[in-house]
C-alpha positions in Angstrom: 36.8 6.6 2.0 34.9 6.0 5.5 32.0 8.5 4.2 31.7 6.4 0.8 31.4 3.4 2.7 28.5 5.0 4.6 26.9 6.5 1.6 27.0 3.1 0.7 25.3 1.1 3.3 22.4 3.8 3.5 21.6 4.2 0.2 21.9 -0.3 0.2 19.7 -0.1 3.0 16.9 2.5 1.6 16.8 0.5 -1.7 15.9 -2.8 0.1 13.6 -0.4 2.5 12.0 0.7 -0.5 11.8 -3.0 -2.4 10.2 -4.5 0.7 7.3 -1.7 0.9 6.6 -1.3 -2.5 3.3 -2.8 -2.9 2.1 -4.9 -5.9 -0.3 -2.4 -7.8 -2.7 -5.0 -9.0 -3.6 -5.8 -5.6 -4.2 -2.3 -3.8 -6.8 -2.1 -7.0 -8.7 -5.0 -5.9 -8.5 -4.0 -2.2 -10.0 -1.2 -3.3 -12.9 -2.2 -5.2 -13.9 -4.9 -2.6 -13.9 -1.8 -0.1 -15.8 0.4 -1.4 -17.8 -2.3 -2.5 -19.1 -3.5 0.8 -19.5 -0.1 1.7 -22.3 0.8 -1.3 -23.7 -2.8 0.0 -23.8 -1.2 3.9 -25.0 2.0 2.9 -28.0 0.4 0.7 -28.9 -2.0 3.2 -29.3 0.8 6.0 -30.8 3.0 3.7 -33.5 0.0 2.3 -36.1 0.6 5.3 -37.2 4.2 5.1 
């Protein structure tokens, strides 16, 4: 009974662990682009004078 109740809790606990860090795919997309964006922007400027 006392183990079930601490199965319980844990696995209670790792659900909400994993609900709070599950990140909203739609936004780590446009994170993404705007990264890699301003990098092609850094590396072209830098590259723009030789």
């Amino acid at each position: 009974m006392i183990v079930q109740t601490v199965t319980n809790i844990v696995v209670a606990a790792e659900a909400e662990h994993a609900e709070r860090t599950q990140h909203e795919p739609y936004l780590v997309g446009v994170s993404v682009f705007v990264v890699l964006t301003l990098m092609l922007l850094g590396t072209l400027s830098f590259n723009r004078h030789k």
